[in-house]
Gaussian input, Z-matrix of N, CA and C with variables (Angstrom, degrees):
# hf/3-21g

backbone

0 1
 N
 C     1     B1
 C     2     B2     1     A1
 N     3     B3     2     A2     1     D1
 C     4     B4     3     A3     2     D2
 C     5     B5     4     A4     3     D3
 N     6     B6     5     A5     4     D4
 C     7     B7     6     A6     5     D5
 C     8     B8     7     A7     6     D6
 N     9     B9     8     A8     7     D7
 C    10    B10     9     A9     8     D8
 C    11    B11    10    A10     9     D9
 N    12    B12    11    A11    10    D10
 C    13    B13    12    A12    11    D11
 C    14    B14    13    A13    12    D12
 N    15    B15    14    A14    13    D13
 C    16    B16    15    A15    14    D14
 C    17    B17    16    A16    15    D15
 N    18    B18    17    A17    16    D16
 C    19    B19    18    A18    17    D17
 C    20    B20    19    A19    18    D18
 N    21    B21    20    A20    19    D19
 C    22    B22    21    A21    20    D20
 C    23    B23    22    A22    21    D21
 N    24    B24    23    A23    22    D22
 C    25    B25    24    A24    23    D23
 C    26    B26    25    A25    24    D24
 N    27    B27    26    A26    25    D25
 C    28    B28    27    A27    26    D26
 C    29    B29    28    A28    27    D27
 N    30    B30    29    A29    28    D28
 C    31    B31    30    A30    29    D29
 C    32    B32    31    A31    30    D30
 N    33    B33    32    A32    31    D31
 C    34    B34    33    A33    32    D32
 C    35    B35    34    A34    33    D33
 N    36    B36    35    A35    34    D34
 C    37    B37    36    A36    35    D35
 C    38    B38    37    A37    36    D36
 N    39    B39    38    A38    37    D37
 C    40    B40    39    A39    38    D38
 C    41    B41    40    A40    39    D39
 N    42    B42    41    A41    40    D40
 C    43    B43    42    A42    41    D41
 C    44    B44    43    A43    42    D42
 N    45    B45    44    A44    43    D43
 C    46    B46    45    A45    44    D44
 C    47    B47    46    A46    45    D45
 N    48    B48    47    A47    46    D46
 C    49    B49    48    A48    47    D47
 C    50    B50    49    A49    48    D48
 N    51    B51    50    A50    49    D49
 C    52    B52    51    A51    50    D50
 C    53    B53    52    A52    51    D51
 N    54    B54    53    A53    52    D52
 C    55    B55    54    A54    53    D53
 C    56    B56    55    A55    54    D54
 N    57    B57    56    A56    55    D55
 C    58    B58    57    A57    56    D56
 C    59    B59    58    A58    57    D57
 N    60    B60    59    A59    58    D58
 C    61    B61    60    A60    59    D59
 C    62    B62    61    A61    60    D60
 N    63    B63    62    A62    61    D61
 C    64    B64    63    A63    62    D62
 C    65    B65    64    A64    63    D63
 N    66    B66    65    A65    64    D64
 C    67    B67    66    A66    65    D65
 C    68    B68    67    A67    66    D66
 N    69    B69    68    A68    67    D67
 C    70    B70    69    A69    68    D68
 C    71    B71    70    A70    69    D69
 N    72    B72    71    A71    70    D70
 C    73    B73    72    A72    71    D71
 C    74    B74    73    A73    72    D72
 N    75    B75    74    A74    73    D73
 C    76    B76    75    A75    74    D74
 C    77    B77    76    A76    75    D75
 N    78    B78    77    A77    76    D76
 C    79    B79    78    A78    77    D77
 C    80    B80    79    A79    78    D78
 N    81    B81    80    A80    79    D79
 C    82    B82    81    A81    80    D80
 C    83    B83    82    A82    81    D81
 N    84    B84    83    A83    82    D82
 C    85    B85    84    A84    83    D83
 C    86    B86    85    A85    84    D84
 N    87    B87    86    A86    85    D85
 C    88    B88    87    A87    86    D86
 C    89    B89    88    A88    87    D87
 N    90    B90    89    A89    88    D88
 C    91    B91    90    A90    89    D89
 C    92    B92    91    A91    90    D90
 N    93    B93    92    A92    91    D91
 C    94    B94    93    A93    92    D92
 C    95    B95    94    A94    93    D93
 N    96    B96    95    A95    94    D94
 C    97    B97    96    A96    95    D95
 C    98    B98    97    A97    96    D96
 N    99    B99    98    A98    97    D97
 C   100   B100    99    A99    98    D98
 C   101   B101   100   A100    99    D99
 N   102   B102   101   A101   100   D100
 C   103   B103   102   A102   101   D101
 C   104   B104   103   A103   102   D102
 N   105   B105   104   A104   103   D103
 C   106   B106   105   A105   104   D104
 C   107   B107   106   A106   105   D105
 N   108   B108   107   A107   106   D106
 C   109   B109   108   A108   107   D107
 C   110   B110   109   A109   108   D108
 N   111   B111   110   A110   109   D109
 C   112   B112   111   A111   110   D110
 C   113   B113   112   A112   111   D111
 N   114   B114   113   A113   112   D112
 C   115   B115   114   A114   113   D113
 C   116   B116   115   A115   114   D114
 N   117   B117   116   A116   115   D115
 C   118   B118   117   A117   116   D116
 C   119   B119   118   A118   117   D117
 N   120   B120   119   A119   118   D118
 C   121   B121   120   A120   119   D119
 C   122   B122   121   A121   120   D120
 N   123   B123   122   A122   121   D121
 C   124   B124   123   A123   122   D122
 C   125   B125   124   A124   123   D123
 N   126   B126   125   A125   124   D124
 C   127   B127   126   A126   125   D125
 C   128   B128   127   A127   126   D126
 N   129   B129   128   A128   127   D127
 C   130   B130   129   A129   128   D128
 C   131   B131   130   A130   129   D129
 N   132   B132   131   A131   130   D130
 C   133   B133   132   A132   131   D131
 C   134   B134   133   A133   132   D132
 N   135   B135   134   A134   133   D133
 C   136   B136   135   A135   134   D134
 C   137   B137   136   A136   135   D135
 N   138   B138   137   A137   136   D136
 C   139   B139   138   A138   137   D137
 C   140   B140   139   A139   138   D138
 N   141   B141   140   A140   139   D139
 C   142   B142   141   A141   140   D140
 C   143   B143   142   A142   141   D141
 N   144   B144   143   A143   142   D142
 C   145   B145   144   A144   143   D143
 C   146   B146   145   A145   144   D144
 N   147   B147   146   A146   145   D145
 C   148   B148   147   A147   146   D146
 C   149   B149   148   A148   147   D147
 N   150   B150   149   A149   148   D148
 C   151   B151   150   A150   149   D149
 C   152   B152   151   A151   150   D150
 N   153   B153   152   A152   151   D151
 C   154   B154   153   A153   152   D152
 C   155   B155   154   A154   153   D153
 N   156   B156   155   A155   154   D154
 C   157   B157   156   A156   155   D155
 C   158   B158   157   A157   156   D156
 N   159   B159   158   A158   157   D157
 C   160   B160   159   A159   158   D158
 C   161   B161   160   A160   159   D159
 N   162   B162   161   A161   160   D160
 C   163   B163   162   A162   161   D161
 C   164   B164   163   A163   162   D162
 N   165   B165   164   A164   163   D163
 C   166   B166   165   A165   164   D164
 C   167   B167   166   A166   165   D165
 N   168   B168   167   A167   166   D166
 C   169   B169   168   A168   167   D167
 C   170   B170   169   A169   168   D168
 N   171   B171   170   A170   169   D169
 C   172   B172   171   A171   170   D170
 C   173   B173   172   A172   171   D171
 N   174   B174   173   A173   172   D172
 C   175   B175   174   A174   173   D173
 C   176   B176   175   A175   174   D174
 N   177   B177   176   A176   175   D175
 C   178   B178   177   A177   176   D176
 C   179   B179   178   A178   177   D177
 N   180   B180   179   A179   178   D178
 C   181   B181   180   A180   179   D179
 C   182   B182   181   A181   180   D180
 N   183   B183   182   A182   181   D181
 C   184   B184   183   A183   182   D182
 C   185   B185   184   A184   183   D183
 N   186   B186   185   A185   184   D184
 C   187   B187   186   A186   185   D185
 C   188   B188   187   A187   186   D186
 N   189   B189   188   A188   187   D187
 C   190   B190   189   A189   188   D188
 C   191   B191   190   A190   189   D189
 N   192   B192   191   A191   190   D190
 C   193   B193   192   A192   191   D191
 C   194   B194   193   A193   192   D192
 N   195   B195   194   A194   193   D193
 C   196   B196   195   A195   194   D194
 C   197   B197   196   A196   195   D195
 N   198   B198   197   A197   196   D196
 C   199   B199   198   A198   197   D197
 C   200   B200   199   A199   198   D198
 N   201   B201   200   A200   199   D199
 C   202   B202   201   A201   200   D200
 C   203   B203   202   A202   201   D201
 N   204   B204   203   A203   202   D202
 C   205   B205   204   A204   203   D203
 C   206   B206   205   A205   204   D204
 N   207   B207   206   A206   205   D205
 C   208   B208   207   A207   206   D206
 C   209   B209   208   A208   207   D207
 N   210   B210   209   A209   208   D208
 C   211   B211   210   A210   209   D209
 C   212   B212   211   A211   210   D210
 N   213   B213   212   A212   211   D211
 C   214   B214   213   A213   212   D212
 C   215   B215   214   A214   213   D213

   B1=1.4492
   B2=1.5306
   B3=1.3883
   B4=0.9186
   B5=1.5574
   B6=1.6712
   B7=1.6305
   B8=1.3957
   B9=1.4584
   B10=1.6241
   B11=1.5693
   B12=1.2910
   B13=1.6891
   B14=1.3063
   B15=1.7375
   B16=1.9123
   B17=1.0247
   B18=1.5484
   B19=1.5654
   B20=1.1394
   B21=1.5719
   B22=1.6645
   B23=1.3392
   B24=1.2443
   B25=1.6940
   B26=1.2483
   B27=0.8305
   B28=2.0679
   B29=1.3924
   B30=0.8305
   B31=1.4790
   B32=1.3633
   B33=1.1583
   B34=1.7143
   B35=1.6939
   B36=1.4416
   B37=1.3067
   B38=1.9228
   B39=0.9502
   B40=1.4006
   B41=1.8498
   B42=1.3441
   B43=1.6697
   B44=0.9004
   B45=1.8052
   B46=1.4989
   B47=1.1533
   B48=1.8373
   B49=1.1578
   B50=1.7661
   B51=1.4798
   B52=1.4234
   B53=1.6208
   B54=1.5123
   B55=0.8396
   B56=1.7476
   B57=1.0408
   B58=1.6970
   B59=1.8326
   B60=1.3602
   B61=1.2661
   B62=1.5826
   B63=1.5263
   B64=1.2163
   B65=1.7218
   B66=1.1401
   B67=1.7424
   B68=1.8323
   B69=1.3594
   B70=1.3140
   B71=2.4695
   B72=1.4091
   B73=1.3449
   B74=1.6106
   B75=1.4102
   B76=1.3449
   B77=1.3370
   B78=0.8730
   B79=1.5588
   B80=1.7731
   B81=0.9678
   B82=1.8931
   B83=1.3905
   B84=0.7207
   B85=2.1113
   B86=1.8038
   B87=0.9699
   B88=1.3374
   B89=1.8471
   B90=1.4048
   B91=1.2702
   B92=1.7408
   B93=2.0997
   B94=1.2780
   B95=1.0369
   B96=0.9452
   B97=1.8919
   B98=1.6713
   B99=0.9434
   B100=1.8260
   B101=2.0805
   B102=1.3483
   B103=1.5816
   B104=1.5808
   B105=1.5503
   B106=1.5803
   B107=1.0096
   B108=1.3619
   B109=1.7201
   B110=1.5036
   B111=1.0676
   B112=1.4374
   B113=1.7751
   B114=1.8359
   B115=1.5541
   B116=1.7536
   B117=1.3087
   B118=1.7108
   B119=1.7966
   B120=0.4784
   B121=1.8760
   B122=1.4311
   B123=1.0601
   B124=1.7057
   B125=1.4786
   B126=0.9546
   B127=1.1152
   B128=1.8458
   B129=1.0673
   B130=0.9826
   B131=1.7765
   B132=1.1621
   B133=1.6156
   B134=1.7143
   B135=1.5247
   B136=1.5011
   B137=2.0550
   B138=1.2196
   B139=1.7144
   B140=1.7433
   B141=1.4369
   B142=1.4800
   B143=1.0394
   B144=1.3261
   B145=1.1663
   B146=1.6166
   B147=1.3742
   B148=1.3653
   B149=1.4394
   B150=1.3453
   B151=1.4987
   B152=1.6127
   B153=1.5512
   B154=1.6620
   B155=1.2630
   B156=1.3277
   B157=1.3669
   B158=1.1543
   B159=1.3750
   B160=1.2023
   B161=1.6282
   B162=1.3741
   B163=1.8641
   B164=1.7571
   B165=0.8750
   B166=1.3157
   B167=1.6230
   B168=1.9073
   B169=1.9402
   B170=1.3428
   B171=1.5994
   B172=1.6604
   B173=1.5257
   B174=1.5845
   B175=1.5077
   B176=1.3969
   B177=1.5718
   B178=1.3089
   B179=1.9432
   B180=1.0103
   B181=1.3252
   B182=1.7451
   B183=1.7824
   B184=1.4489
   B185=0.8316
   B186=1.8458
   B187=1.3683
   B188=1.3490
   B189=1.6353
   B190=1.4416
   B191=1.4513
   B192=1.5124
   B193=1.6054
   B194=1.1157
   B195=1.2864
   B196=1.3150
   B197=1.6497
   B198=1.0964
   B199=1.7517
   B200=1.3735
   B201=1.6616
   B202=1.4869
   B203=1.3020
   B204=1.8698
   B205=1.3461
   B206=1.7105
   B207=1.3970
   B208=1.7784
   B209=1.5878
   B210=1.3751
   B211=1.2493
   B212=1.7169
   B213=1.5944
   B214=1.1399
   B215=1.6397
   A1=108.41
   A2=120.36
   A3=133.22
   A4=112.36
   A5=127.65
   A6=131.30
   A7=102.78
   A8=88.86
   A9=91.19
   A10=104.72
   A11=123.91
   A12=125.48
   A13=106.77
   A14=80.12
   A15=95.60
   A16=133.42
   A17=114.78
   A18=129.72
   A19=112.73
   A20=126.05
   A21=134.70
   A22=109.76
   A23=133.99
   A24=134.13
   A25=95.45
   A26=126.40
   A27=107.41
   A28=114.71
   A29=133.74
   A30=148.39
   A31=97.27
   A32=146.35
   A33=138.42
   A34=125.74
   A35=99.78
   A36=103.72
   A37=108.75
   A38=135.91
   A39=125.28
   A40=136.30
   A41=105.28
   A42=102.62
   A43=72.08
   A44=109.98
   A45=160.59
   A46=117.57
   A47=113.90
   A48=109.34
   A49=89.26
   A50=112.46
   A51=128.40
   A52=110.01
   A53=127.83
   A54=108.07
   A55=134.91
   A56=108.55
   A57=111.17
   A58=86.35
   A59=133.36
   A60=140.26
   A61=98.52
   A62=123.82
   A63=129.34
   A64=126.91
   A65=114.73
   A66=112.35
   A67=115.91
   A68=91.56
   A69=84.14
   A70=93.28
   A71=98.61
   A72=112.39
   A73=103.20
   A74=131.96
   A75=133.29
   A76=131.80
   A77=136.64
   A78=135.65
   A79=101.85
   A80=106.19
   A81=117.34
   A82=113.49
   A83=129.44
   A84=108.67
   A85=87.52
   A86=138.14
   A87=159.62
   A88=91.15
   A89=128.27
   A90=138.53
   A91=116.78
   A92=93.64
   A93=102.62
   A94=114.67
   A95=122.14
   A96=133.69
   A97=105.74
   A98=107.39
   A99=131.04
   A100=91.64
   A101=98.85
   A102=94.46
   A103=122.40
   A104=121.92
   A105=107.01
   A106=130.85
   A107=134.13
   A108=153.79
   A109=99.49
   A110=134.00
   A111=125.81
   A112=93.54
   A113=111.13
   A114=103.20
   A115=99.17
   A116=89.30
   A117=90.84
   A118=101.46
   A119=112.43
   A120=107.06
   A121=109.33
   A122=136.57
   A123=128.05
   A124=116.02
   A125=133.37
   A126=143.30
   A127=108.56
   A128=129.14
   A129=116.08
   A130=106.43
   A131=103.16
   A132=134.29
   A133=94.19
   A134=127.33
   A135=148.16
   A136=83.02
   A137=113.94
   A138=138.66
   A139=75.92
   A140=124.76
   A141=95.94
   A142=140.82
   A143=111.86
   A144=150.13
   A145=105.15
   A146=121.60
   A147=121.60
   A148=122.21
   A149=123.05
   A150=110.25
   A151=106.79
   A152=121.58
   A153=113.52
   A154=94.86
   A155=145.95
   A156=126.51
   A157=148.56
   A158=118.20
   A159=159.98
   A160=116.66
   A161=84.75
   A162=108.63
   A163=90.28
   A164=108.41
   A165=119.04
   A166=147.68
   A167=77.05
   A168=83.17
   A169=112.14
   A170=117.19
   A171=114.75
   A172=90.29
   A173=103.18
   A174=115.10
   A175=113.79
   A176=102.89
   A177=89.89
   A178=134.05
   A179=114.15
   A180=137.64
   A181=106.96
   A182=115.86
   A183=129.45
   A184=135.46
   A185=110.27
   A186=119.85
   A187=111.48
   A188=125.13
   A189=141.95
   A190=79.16
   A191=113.42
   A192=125.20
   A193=152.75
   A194=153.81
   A195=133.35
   A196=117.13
   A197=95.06
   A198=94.77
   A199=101.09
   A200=95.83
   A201=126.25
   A202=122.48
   A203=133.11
   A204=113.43
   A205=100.48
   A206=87.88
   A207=83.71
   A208=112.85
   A209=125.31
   A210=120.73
   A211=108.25
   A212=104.22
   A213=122.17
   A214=116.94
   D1=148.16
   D2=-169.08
   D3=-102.24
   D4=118.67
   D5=174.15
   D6=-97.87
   D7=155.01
   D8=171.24
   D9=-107.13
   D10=118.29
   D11=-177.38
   D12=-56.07
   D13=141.68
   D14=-164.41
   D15=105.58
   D16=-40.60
   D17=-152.54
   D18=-107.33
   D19=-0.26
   D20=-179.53
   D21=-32.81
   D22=-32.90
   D23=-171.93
   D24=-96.03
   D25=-34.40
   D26=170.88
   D27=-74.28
   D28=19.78
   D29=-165.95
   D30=-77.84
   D31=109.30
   D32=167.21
   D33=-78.22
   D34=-35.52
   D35=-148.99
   D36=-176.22
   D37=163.77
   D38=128.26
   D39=-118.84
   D40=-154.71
   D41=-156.22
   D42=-147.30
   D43=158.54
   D44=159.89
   D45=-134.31
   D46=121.88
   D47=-173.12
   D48=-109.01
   D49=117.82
   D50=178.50
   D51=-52.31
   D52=-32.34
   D53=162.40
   D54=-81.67
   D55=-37.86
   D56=-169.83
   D57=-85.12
   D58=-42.42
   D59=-165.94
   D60=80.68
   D61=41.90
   D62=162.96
   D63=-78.82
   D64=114.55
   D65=-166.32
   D66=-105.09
   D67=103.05
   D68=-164.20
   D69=-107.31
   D70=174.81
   D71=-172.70
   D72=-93.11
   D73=145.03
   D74=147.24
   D75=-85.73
   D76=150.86
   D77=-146.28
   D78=-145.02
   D79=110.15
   D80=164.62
   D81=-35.27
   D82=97.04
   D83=-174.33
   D84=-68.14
   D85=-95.78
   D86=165.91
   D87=10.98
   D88=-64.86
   D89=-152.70
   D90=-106.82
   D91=4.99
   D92=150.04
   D93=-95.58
   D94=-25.61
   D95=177.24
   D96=-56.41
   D97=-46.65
   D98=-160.51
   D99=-77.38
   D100=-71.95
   D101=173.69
   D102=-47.31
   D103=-40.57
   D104=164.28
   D105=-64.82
   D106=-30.75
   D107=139.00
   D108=-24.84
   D109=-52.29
   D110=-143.34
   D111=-102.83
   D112=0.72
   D113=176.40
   D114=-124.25
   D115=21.38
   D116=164.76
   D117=108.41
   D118=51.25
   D119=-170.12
   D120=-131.20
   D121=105.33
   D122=174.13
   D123=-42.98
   D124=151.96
   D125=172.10
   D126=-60.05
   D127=-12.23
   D128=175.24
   D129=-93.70
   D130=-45.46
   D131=-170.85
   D132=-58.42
   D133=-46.83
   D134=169.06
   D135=-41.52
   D136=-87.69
   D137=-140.38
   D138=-60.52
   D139=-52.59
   D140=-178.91
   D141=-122.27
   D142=60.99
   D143=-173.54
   D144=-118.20
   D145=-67.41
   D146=152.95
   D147=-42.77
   D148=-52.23
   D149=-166.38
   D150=-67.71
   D151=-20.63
   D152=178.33
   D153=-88.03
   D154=-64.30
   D155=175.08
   D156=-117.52
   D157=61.10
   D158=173.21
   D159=-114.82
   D160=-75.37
   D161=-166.21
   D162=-78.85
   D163=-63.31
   D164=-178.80
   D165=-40.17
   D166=-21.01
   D167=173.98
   D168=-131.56
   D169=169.39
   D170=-167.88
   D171=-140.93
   D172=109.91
   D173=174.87
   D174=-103.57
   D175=53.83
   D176=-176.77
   D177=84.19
   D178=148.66
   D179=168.93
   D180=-11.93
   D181=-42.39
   D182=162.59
   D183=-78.86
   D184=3.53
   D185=178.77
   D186=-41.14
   D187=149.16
   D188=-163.03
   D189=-87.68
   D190=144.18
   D191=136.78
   D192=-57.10
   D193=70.82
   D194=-152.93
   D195=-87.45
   D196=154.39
   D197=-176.84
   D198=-143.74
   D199=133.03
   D200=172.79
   D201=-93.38
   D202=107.94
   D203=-166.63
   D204=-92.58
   D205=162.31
   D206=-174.66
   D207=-53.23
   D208=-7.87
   D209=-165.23
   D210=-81.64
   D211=-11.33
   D212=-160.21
   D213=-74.47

């Protein structure tokens, strides 16, 4: 499975895809934002920082999940 460095506390959960049996990680969107903030990162500097590599890249089949709560 694939982490995104840094982000271990936004970590929610993981996934199984029953067919391939691929296990990928879920990711807080909201509480990745919150964890770069909390290692010095502005809140803006946090939002784009994630969207280029986070949102932004596809590693494949283990790509990380992100999840948006409705509060978001």
């Amino acid at each position: 499975m694939i982490k995104f460095k840094d982000l271990d506390e936004a970590i929610i959960g993981t996934t199984e895809n029953c067919v391939t049996q691929t296990k990928r990680y879920i990711y807080d969107y909201q509480k990745c934002v919150d964890t770069l903030i909390s290692k010095g990162d502005t809140e803006q500097d946090a939002i784009d920082w994630i969207e280029y590599n986070v949102l932004g890249v596809y590693l494949g089949k283990e790509t990380p999940i992100i999840l948006w709560s409705k509060n978001d």
